[in-house]
N, C-alpha and C positions, 0 to 999 in steps of 0.2 A: 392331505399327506402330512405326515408328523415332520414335525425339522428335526435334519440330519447331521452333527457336526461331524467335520472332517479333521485333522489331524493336518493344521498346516494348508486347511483349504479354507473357503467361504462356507457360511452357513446359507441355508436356504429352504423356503417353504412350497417346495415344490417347483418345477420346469420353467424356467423364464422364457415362453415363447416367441418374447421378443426380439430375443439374439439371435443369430441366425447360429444354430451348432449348440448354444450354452448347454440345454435340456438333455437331448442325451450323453453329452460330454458328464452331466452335474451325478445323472444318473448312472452311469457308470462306474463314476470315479467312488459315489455311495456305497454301489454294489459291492465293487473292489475294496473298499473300507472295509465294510463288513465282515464280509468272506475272511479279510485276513486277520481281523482281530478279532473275531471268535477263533482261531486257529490254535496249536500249542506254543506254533513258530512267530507268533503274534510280534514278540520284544525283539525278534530280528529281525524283521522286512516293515518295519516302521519308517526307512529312511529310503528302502526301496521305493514301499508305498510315494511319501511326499517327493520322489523324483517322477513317478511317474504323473500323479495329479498335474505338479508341475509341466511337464513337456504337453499333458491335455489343456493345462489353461493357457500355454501359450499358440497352441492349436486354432483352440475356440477364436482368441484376439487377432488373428491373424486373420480368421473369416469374419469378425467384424470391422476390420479392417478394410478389406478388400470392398470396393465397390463394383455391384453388380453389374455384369456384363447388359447390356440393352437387346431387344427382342429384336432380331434382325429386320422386322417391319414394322417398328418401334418409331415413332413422329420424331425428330428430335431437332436442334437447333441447327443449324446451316451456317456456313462460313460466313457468309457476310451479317451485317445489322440488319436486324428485323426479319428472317431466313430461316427454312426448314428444310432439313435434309428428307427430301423424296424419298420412301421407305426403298431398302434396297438399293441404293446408287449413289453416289457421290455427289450430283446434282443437286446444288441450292438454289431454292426457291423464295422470292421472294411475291408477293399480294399486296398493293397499295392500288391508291386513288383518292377522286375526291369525290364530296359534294358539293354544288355551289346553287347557290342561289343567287336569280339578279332581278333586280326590280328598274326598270328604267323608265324616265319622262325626257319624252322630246320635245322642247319648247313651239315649234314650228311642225313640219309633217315628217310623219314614219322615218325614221331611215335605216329600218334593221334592227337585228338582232348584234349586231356588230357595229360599231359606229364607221361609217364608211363617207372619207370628203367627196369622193368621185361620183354618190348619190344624193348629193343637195342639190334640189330642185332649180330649174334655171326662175332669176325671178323674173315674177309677174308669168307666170302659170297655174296652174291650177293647182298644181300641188304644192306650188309656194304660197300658195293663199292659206292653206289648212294651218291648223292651230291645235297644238296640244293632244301627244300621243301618248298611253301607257301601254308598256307591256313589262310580266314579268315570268319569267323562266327559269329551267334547272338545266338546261339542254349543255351546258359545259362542264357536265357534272363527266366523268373519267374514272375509268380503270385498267388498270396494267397491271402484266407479269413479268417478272425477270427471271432467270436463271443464269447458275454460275457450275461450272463445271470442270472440273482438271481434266487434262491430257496428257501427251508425251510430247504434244508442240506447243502447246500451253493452254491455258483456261478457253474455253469457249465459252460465249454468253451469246444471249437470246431477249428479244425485246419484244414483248407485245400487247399495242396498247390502243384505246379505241377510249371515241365521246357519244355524247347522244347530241350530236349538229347532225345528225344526218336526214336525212328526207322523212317525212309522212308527220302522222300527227295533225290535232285539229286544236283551236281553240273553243269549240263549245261544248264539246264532250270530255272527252279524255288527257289531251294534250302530250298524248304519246309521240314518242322520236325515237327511230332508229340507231341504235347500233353502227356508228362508223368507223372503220378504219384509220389511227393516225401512227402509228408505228410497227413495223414487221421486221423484224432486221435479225441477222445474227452477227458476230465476231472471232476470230481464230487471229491473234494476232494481230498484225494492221489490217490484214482485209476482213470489211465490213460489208455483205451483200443482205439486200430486202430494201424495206422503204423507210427512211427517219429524214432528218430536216436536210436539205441541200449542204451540199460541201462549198455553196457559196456564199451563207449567211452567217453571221455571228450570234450567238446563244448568249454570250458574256457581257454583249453590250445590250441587249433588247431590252427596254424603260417596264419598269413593271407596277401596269394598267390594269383596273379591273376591266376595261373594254375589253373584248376576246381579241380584235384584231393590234390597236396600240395604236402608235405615228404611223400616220401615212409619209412614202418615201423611204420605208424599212425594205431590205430583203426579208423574203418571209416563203418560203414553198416546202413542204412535205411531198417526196417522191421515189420511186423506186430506185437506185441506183446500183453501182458497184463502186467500191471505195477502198483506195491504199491509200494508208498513213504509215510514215518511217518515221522516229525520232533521232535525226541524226546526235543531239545534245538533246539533255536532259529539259532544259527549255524551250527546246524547237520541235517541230510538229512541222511536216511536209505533208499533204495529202492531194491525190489526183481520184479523180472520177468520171464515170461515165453515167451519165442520168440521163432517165427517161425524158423523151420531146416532146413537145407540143406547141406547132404554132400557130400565136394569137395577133389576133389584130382587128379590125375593120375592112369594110368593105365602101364603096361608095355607096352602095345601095343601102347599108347602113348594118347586115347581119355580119356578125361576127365569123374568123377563119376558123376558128377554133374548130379542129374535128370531134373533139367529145361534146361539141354544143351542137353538131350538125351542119357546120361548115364546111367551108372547101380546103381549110386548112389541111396540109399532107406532111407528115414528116418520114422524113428516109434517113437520119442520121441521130446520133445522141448526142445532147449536150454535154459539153465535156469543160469541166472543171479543175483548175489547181489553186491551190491556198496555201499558205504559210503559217505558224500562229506563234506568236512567242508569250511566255508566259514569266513572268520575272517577280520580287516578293510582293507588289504592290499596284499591278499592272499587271493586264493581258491585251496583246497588242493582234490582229492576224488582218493581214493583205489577202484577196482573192481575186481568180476573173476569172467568167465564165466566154464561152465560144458558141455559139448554134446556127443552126441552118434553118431559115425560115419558106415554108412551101406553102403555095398556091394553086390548088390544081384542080379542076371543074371537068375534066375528062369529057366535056362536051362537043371536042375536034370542031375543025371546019374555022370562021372567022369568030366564033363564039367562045374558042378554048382557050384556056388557060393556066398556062403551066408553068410560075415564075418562082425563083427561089435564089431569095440572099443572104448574106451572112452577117449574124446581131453579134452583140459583144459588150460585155459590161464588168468594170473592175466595183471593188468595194473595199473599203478601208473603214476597220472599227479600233475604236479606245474602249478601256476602264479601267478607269483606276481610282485607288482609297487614297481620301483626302480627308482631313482633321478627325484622322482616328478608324472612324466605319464608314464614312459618308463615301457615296459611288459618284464617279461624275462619269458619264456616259457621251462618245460620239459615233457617230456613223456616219460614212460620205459613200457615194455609189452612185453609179451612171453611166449611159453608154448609149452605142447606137443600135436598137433592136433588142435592149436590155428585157423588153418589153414583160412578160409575168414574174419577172424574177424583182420585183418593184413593187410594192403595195402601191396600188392605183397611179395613172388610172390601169395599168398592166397590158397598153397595146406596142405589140412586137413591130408592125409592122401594119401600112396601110394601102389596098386595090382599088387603084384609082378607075375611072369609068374610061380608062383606054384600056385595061386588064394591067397595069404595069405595078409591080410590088414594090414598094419604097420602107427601108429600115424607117423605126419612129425612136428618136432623139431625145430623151429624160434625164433629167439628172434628181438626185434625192440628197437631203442635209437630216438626220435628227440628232439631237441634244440632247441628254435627260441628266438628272439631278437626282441622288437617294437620300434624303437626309434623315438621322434617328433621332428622334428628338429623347426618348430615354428607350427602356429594354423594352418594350411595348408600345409603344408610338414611332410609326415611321410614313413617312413622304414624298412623293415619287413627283416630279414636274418636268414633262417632256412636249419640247417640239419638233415638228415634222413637217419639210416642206419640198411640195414636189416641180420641178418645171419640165416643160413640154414643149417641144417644138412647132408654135402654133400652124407652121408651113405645112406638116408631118400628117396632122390631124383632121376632122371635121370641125364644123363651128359651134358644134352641138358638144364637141367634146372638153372639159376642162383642159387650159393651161398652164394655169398657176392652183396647186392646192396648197394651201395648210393646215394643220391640226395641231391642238394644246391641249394636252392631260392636265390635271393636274389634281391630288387624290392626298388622303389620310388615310391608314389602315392601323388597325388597333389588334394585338394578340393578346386577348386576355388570358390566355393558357396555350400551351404547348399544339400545335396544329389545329388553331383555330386562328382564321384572318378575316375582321369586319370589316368593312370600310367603307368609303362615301368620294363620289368621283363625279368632277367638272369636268365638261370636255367642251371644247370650242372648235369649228369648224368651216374653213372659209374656200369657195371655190371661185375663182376667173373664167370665163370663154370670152370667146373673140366675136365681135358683132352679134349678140344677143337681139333679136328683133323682138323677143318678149319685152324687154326690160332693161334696164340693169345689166353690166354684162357681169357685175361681182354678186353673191348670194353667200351667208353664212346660214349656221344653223347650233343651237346649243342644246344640250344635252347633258341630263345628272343622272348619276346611278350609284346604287347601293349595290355591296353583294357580300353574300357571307358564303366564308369555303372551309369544309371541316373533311380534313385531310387522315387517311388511314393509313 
């Protein structure tokens, strides 16, 4: 196509495609050149001509301007960070998780996938005889979904999130694991119904271990509940709930109450919680205490039945707070009588003695922990955890005294990647050991690497 000069317009060698509009705007306004200056009337519509050019090239700018509307089921970004608008809906989505890897050696015998004090072998047994265990796994590997949603009583969100700790899997083949449940919940406000972490533990103070479980004598339970939080102040956090039961304990005979283990454990009531939390610029501080009803019941009538039920009870009190700059310093105190599973180990609510009679079990718990940074990529977590038991409460088989020491480096060489390298120390007590020893420790190192989406 020949170029066309205009009269007060641009020159051009043909349609600029690129524009959205330019091309038949260019082409027009040429035609209309034309037409009027081959005319007679040519010398008098010369200024008509360049008014109207003009009102086209402001046309044309205006649709270069304008940025394109999006296809109604068009991907696009979502209100929160990291987030996509669900084609069609106001609904943001978000997709993360992790991978992790762990590599772990037990100096003395097995004791899990989770370092657990309540499972060090009593000494002078057989299992305290063994020496030198490896296992290494992904099973803590996670993924979870979120969504954020407006209303007309406010946002609604949704959580839903699962590991691979759950059942099956072999170690000589495959080393497949299950898909399990660790978060289902929704939100409308304060109330919170599904299943996420107890309304009676603290998230802000928990020591951060590569071991999956941490200090023993932490609250620690994932379960279904129902949950109201009000903020009366803007610092204050009130919330009550009703959670799922379940109660735990021993028997004489030595099998567990638990009715999801196949005990005689029965519950007819919900745990019910209330907590406090205050959050201030440097410090977050929250009180809680849980209530339960603990059952025993064998429906076997006659002099053999047994049908006992009492009432457990356990406060907790957590710290954290920034000292010299980022460093965290971490406390948690908790205890009670029949606190029993809401306790990292050894988790008995409650014990049936060989007359059928049920007795609360009496625990109290201390952890400590330490965050220190050593610069923007080196940090250091040093936590201990200690549990005491009422050795009146228990069997003789069972731990009185536990405690546990983390203590780890973790290195972020880039943005959502965490290496790192963990000691862990582990000491149990029972009462009249006829093996041995009534004390037994056990140590343990591990490595693990988690690469976060």
């Amino acid at each position: 196509m020949e170029s066309v000069t205009i009269p007060g317009g641009p020159s051009q060698s043909g349609p600029r495609w690129g524009q959205v509009g330019r091309g038949p705007a260019i082409c027009a306004a040429a035609l209309l050149s034309t037409t009027v200056l081959s005319s007679p009337a040519s010398a008098q519509t010369v200024e008509e001509l360049k008014a109207q050019i003009d009102a086209l090239q402001k046309q044309v700018d205006g649709l270069e301007q304008k940025p394109a509307a999006a296809p109604v089921q068009a991907v696009v970004g979502g209100d929160k960070p990291r987030s996509y608008k669900l084609p069609g809906t106001d609904t943001s989505l978000q997709i993360g998780g992790y991978a992790k890897g762990d590599a772990i050696y037990d100096v003395k015998s097995q004791n899990g996938e989770s370092f657990a004090a309540s499972l060090i072998p009593l000494s002078g047994t057989a299992e305290d005889r063994q020496e030198g265990h490896v296992r290494f796994h992904a099973r803590q590997s996670r993924l979870w979904f979120k969504t954020w949603t407006p209303t007309d009583l406010g946002e609604v969100r949704t959580h839903i999130e699962g590991d691979f700790e759950g059942a099956g899997g072999n170690e000589t083949f495959s080393n497949s694991s299950t898909l399990r449940l660790r978060h289902a919940y929704g939100t409308l406000g304060g109330l919170l119904v599904g299943q996420n972490w107890t309304n009676f533990m603290s998230l802000h103070s928990y020591p951060e271990t590569l071991d999956f479980f941490g200090p023993t004598g932490m609250p620690f339970i994932r379960q279904a509940q129902i949950r109201y939080t009000f903020t009366p102040r803007q610092d204050t956090a009130i919330s009550f709930s009703a959670e799922n039961p379940e109660s735990d304990g021993r028997t004489a005979a030595g099998p567990r109450l638990d009715e999801s283990l196949g005990g005689i454990g029965f519950d007819r009531a919900p745990d019910l919680t209330a907590a406090i939390k205050y959050t201030g610029e440097a410090y977050t501080a929250k009180f809680a205490g849980v209530g339960r009803w603990l059952t025993a019941e064998n429906g076997l009538g006659g002099a053999a039945d047994v049908d006992e039920t009492e009432f457990g009870w356990g406060l907790h009190a957590s710290l954290s707070a920034t000292v010299f700059g980022r460093d965290t310093v971490q406390v948690n105190l908790q205890g009670g009588d029949g606190i029993g599973r809401y306790m990292l180990a050894p988790g008995l609510g409650a014990f049936l003695d060989a007359d059928g009679n049920l007795d609360t079990v009496t625990q109290y718990g201390a952890v400590v922990g330490y965050i220190h940074h050593w610069n923007d990529y080196l940090r250091s977590q040093v936590a201990w955890g200690h549990v005491e038991v009422d050795d009146d409460d228990v069997p003789e088989t069972v731990a009185s005294t536990l405690d546990t020491v983390h203590f780890n480096l973790q290195w972020a060489p880039v943005p959502r990647v965490s290496l790192g390298i963990e000691g862990i120390y582990g000491r149990a007590e029972v009462d009249n050991n006829t093996f041995g020893d009534d004390t037994n420790d056990q140590w343990r190192i591990q490595t693990s690497g988690r690469f976060t989406f």
